[in-house]
C-alpha positions in Angstrom: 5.7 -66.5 -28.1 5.8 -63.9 -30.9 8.4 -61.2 -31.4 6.8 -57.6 -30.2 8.9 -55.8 -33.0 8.7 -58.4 -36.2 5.8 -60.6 -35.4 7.5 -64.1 -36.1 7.4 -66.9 -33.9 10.4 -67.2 -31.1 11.0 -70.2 -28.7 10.3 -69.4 -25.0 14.3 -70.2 -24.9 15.4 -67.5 -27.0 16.7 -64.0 -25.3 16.6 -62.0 -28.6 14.8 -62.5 -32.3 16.7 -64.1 -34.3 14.9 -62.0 -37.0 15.3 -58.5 -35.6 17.4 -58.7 -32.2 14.6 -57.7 -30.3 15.3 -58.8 -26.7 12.0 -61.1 -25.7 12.7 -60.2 -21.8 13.4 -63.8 -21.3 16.9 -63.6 -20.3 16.0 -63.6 -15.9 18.3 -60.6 -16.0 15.5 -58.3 -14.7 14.3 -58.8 -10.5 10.7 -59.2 -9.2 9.6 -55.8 -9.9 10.7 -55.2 -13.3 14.1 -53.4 -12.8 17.5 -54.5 -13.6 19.0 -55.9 -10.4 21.6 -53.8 -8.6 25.4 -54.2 -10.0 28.4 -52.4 -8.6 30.6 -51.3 -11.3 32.4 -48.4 -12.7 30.0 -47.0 -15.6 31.6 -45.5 -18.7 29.7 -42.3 -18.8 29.5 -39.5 -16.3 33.0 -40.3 -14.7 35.6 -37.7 -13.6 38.7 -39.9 -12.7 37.9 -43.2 -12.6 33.9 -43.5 -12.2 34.5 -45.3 -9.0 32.2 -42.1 -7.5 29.9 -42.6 -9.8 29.8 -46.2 -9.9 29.0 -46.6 -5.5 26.3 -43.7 -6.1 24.5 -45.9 -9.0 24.3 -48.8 -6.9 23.4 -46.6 -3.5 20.8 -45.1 -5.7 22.0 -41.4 -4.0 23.5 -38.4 -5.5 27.5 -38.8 -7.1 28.0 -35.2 -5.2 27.4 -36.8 -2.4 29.4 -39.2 -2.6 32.3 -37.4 -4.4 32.3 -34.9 -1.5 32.5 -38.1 1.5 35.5 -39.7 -0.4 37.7 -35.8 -0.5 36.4 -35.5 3.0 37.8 -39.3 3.9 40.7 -37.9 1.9 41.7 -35.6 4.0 41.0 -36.9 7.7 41.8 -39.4 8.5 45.2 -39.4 6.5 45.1 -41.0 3.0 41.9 -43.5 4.0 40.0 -42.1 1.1 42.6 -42.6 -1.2 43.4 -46.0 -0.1 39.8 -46.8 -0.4 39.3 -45.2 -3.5 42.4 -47.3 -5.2 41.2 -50.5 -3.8 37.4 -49.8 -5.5 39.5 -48.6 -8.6 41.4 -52.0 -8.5 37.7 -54.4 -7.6 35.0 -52.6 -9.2 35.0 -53.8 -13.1 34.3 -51.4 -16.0 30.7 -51.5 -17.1 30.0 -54.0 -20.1 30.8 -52.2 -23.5 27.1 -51.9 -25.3 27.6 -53.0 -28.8 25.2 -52.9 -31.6 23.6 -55.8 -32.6 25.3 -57.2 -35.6 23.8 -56.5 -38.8 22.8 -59.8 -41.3 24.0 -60.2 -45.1 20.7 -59.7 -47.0 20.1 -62.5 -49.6 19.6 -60.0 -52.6 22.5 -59.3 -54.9 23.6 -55.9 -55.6 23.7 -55.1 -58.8 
């Protein structure tokens, strides 16, 4: 297989380039239809409080309104069950993964 991005030659075993870091789509992460499968976590943008909200709509693929507006009413009546609820999703759900640049390589030419 050959790198899309820098056109060298990659082993069907690598996830990335080891040239460029391009990923080679190799890495089972996406399902049968070409989407990344469903994960319930808490993303890092888009959160008021905690992102819990946000988090359940992203995996219920509905609207965080919605779902912001069923936890204040669960809140409310009965007593406290939103809150507990929310709490125990704040304490399950993990944050989602930190998305770090890929690392940049020393070039072989000196500086001069």
């Amino acid at each position: 297989m050959y790198c899309s991005n820098c056109g060298i030659e990659v082993s069907e075993a690598f996830r990335y380039c080891p040239q460029c870091g391009t990923t080679t789509h190799q890495d089972g992460i996406r399902g049968t239809d070409g989407r990344p499968p469903r994960v319930l976590n808490r993303p890092r943008q888009g959160r008021k409080i905690e992102g819990v909200c946000a988090g359940i709509a992203k995996y219920l693929d509905i609207d965080v309104t919605l779902v912001r507006i069923v936890m204040t009413v669960l809140a409310i009546w009965p007593p406290g069950v939103g809150l507990i609820l929310y709490i125990v999703c704040w304490i399950v759900m993990p944050n989602e993964p930190l998305l770090l640049p890929p690392a940049s390589q020393p070039s072989d030419v000196p500086v001069s």
